[in-house]
N, C-alpha and C positions, 0 to 999 in steps of 0.2 A: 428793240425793233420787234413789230408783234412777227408772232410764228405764222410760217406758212404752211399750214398742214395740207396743203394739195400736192407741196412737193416733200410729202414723207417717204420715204423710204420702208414700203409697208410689205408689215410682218405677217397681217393678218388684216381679213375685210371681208367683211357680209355685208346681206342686205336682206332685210324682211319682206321688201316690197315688190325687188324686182329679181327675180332668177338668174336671166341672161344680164348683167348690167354690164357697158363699159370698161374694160380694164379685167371682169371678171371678176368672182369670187375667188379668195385666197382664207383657207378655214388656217392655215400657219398654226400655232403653238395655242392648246388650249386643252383644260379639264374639261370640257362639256362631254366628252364622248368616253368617259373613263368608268362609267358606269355600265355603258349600253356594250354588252359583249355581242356584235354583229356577227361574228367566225366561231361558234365550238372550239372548231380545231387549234385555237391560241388557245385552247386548257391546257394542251398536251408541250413538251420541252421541243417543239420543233424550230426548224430555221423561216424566221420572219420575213416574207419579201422587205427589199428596201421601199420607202415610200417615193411614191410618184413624189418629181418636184418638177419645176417650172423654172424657167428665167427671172429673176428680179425685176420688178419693176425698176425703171430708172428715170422716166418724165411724170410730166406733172397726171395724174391720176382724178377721174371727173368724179364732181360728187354727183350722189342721188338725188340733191335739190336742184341742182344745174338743170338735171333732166325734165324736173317737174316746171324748173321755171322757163323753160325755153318758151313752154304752154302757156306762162302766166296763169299755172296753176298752186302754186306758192308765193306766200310773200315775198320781198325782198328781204335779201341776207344784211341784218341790221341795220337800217337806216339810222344815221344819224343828223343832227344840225353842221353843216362845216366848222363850226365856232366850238365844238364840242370837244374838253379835252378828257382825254381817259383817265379819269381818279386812279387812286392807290391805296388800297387798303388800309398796306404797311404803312403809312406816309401820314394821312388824313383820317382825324376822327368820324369814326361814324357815324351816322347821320340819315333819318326817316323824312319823308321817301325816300329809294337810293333810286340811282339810275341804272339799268340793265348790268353795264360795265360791271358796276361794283358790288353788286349781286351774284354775278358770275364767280367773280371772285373769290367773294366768302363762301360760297357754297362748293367749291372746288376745293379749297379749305375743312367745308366742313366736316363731320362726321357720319361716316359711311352707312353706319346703324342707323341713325338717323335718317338719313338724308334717304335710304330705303323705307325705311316704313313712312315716313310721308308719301312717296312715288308710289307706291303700294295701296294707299287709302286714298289716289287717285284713279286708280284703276279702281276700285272697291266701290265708286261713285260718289266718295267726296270730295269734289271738283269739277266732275265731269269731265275727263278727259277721255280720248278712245287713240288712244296711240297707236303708229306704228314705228318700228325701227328702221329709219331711212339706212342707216349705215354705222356699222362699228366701224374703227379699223387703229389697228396700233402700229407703230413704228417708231423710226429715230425720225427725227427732226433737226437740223439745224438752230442753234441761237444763234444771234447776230448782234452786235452793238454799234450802232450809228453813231460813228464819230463828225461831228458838223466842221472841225477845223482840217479832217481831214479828205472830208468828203466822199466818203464811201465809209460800207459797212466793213467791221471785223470779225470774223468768225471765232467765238470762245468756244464751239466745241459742237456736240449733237449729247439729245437726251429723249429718254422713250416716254411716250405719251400714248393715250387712247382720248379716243373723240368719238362720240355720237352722236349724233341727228335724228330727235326724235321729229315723226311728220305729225302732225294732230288735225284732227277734223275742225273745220270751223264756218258757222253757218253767213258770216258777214253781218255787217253791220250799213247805217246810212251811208258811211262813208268808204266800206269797203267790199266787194264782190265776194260770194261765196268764194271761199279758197283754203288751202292747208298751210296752215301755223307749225313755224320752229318749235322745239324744246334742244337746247343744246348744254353736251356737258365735256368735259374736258379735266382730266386729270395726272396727274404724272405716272410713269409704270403702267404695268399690265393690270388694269383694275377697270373690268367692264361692267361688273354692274355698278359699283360707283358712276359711271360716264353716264349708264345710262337713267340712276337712280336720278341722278343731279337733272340731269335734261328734262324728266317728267315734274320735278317742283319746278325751275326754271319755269317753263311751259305753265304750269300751275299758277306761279307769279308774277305772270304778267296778264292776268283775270282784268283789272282794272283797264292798262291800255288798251284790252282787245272789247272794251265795254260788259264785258260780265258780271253779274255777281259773284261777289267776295261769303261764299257761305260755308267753307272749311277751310280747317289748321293750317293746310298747303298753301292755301292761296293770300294767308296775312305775311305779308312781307316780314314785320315786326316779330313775331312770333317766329318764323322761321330761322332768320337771321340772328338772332339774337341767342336760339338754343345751338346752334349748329356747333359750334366750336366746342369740340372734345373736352379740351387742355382746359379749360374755363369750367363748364359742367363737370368734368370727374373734382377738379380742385373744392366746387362750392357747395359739391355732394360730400364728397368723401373726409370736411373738415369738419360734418357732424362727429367726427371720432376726436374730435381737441374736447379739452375739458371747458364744461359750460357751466361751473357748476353757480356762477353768480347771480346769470339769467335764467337758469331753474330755481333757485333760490327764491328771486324776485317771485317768479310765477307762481311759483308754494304759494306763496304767504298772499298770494292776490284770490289763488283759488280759496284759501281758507279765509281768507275775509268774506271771500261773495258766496260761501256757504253760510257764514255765521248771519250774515245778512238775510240770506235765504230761508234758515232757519226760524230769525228773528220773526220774521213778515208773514211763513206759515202760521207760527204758534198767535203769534198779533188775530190774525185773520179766525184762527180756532174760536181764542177768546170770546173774539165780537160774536160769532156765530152761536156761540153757547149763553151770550149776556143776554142777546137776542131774542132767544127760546125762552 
């Protein structure tokens, strides 16, 4: 049963866009501030106030797109066909074009290094994107398994997640009014730039649907998809260390042919030019 991330249980939550939002900012558990020493006086072995806390949230928690779209100043949150069913990765071979779904997937999947320096060389202007951060926010979540004989769902447990909402500028097209396009990423644990690495190619690869030109790395579905996966790239990189010595062999003796040939055809070519004179 898909995840309802409105009713997480959240641990943490910003927003780039709006100050005052909703529900409120919760900066909860995070390295960002471990660098910037705001007090001197934490040099010294002194006794630390305790930190301000709040109540838990505990109902459903609004996002930053809700806000925009009440305006019909954002798209719809994914539209699909009714008849549309949600591929599976694990399940079904891959396959170009993919559909949003299973884009999401693999790139949730993929590799974080990656999947940053693409969102990075969108920003850098290949792609043209101009993001902003609608909203982090990390917490537990609920899974659920929809049993149809028994007619209700069963709850297998809760698992921590971060999700982001990137907003992107975008100028409209014949068919659509200027308005602000999604990037979304979603990944398991506390890993926010991952969430929000993934939501900027996301965003990036969906250049075609939104009528754009396809004219950087980010934006070729193919290429993206296809390098993303760790486990696959470290194995087809790191097997240059097996022994090759049959197919360097071969190549020896192909380079030393197409020298002897090369050789042949200068000294051919000398000749003539000396019979010439």
């Amino acid at each position: 049963k898909p995840l309802d991330t409105a009713d997480m249980t959240i641990e943490r939550r910003i927003s780039a866009t709006y100050k005052d939002l909703p529900g409120g900012q919760l900066l909860g558990p995070t390295f960002d501030y471990t660098h910037r020493l705001l007090d001197p006086s934490l040099l010294q072995d002194e006794a630390v106030d305790a930190p301000a806390q709040r109540p838990a949230e505990t109902g459903r928690v609004m996002r930053v797109s809700e806000i925009l779209g009440e305006e019909g100043l954002i798209e719809a949150d994914g539209d699909m066909p009714e008849d549309h069913e949600i591929g599976d990765l694990t399940r079904e071979p891959m396959e170009f074009p993919m559909t949003r779904d299973l884009r999401l997937q693999a790139l949730a999947r993929g590799d974080e290094g990656f999947l940053l320096a693409l969102g990075y060389s969108t920003q850098r202007g290949y792609g043209r994107n101009h993001p902003f951060t609608g909203e982090i926010r990390i917490g537990d979540v609920e899974v659920e398994f929809d049993v149809p004989e028994l007619g209700f769902a069963i709850s297998l447990g809760t698992i921590q997640i971060t999700e982001c909402q990137m907003v992107n500028q975008f100028k409209g097209s014949a068919k659509a009014p200027p308005q602000f396009t999604r990037g979304y990423g979603l990944v398991f644990g506390q890993s926010e730039r991952k969430a929000m690495a993934m939501s900027l190619v996301d965003r990036a690869l969906r250049a075609e649907e939104l009528g754009e030109d396809i004219t950087a790395p980010a934006q070729d579905e193919e290429f993206v998809i296809s390098h993303s996966d760790n486990v696959q790239a470290t194995g087809f990189v790191e097997h240059l260390k097996l022994p090759h010595y049959v197919d360097f062999q071969a190549e020896l003796d192909l380079v030393r042919r197409m020298r002897r040939e090369f050789e042949a055809a200068r000294n051919g070519s000398e000749d003539m030019k000396e019979a010439a004179e």
